[in-house]
C-alpha positions in Angstrom: 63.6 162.2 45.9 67.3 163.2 46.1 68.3 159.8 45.5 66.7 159.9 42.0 68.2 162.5 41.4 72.0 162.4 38.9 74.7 163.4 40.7 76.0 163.6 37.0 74.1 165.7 35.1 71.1 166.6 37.3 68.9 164.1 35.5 66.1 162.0 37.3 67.2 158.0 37.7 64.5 155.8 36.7 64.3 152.0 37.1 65.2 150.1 33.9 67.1 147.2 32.8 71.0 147.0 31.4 73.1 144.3 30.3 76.7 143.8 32.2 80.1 142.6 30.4 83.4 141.1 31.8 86.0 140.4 29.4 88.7 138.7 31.2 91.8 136.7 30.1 90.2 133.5 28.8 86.4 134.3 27.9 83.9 137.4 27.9 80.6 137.3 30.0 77.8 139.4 28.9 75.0 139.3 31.4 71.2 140.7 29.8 68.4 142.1 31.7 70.2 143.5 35.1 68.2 146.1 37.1 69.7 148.8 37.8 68.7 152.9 37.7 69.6 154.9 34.8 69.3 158.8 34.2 66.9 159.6 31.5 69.6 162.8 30.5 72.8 161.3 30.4 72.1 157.3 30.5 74.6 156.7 33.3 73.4 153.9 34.9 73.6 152.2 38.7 73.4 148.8 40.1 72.7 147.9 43.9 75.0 145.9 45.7 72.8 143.3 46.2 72.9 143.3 41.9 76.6 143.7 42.0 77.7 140.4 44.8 74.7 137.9 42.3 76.7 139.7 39.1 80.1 138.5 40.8 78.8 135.2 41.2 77.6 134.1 38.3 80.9 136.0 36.4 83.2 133.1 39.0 81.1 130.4 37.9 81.8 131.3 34.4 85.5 131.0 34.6 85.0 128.2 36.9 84.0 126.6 33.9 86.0 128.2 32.0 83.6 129.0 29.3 85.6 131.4 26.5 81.7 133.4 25.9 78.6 133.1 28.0 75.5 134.9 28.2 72.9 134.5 30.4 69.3 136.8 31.3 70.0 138.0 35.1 66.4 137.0 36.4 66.9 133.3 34.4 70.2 132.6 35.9 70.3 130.4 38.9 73.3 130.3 41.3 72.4 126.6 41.9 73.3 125.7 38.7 
């Protein structure tokens, strides 16, 4: 239970969605849909690694090719591609 708890504000953390932006020299990536656990007080909001190395990812492939805005849904988005 203490893990749901904010270290914030004191709120509980509750699963939900929220969407993830990079802008960088050349382009902006906005990534919709990412799980992560956010405090129904304050709205801070927390991503697990495991989120945060796939986020990463797609973010290189992005400047890879060099794409100036992208937006993608985090459970549509396939590393293979």
């Amino acid at each position: 239970m203490k893990g749901n708890i904010c270290p914030i504000c004191g709120g509980m953390k509750v699963a939900s969605t929220t969407s993830f932006t990079v802008d960088y020299n050349t382009g902006v990536v906005v990534i919709r849909n990412v799980p992560a656990k956010v405090c129904t007080q304050c709205g801070e909001e927390w991503i697990s690694d495991r989120t945060a190395a796939k986020l990463e990812k797609i973010v290189s492939v992005s400047k890879k090719q060099r794409q100036e805005i992208f937006v993608a849904r985090f459970n549509n988005y396939s590393l293979a591609s």
